[in-house]
DOVO-99555 format. One record per residue (C-alpha): residue in three letters; x, z, y. Coordinates in nm, 3 decimals. Each point is the difference from the previous one (the first is absolute). Layout:
ALA	X	Z	Y
...
***
This chain:
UNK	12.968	-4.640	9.859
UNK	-0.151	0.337	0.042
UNK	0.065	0.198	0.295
UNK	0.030	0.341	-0.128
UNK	-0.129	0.262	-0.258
UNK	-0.265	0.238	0.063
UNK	0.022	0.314	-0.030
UNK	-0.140	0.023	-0.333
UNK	0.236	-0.236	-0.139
UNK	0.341	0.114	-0.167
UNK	0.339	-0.024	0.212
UNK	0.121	-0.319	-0.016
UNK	0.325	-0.043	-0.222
UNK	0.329	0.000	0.139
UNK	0.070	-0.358	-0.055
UNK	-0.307	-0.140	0.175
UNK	0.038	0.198	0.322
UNK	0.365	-0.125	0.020
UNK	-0.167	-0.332	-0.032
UNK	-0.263	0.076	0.285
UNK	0.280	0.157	0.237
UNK	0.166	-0.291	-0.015
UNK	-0.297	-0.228	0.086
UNK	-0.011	0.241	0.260
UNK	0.325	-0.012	0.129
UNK	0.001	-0.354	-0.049
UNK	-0.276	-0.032	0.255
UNK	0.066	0.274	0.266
UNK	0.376	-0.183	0.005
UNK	-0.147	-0.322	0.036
UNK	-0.232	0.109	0.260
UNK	0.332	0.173	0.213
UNK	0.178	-0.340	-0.093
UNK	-0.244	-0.203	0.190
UNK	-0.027	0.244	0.305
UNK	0.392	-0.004	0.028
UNK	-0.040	-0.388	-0.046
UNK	-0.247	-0.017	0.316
UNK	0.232	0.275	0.205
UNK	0.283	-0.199	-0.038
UNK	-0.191	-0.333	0.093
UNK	-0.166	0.142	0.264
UNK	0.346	0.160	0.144
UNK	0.170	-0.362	-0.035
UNK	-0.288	-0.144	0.145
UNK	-0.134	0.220	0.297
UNK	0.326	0.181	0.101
UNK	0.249	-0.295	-0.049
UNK	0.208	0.170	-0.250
UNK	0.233	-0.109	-0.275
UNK	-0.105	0.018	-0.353
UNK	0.223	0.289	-0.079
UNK	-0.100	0.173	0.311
UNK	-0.378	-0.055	-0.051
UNK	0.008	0.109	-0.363
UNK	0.205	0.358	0.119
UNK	-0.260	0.031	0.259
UNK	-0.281	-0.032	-0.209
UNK	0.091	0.165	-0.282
UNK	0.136	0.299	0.220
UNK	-0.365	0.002	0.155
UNK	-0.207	-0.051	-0.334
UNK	0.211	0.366	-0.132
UNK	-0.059	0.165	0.295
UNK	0.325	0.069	0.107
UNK	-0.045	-0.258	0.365
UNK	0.121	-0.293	0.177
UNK	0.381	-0.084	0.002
UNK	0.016	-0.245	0.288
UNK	-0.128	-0.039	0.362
UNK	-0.289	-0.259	0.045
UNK	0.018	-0.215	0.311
UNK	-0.289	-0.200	-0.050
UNK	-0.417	0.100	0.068
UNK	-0.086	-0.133	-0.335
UNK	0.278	0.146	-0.184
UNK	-0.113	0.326	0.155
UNK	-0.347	-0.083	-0.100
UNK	0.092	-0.075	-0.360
UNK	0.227	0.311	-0.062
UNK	-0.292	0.244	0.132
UNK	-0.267	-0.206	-0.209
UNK	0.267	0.004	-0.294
UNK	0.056	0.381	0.003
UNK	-0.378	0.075	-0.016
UNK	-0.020	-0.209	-0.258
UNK	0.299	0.156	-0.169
UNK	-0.124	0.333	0.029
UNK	-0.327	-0.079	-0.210
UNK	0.140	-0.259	-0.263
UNK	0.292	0.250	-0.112
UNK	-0.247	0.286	-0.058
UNK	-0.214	-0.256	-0.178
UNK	0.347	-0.106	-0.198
UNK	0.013	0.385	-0.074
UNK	-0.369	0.088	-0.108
UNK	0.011	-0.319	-0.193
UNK	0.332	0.119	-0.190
UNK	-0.132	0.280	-0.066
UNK	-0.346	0.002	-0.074
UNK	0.058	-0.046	-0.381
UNK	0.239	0.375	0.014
UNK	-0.287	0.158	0.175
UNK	-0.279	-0.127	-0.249
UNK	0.191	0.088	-0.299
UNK	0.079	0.370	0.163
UNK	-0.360	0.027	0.072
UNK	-0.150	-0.101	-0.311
UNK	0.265	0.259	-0.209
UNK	-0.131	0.206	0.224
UNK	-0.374	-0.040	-0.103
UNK	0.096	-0.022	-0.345
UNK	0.172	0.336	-0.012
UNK	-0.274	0.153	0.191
UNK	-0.240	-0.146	-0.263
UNK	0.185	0.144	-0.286
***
């Protein structure tokens, strides 16, 4: 499948980037799936938390927003800081995967208006 048009190419039709944004969004949400996937094991795991509790935790820490619940244990601690580090970079990596196909498509209007 090719990557992208150059410059030099016309715009891609409608149709076809709806089809490549959702390739896209299929992979950036698969990518966040797995991450909350590993949070939540991780959370069960390290910190000795329910299922329901691990899954809030992680997903709470994979948006950003912070832990929900005290962690007693040295490895739980461990994990969460670990976790949230690795939460910061996947969801900006979730977002510049998203929306990489926008930003081409704005940029390469762009060059075609400027060639016109």
């Amino acid at each position: 499948m090719k990557k992208f048009e150059h410059k030099s190419e016309p715009l891609l039709a409608r149709r076809q980037f709806a089809h490549r944004m959702a390739l896209y969004a299929f992979f950036a949400t698969g990518f966040l799936s797995i991450s909350l996937v590993f949070g939540t094991m991780g959370y069960a795991f390290f910190a000795n938390l329910s299922m329901i509790d691990a899954f809030l935790n992680a997903s709470m820490i994979l948006a950003g927003m912070g832990p929900v619940d005290k962690l007693d244990t040295t490895a739980g601690k461990l994990f969460a800081a670990i976790y949230a580090i690795y939460s910061g970079v996947a969801f900006l990596t979730f977002c510049g995967v998203l929306f990489t196909p926008v930003y081409h498509r704005f940029m390469h209007k762009f060059h075609l208006k400027l060639k016109d």
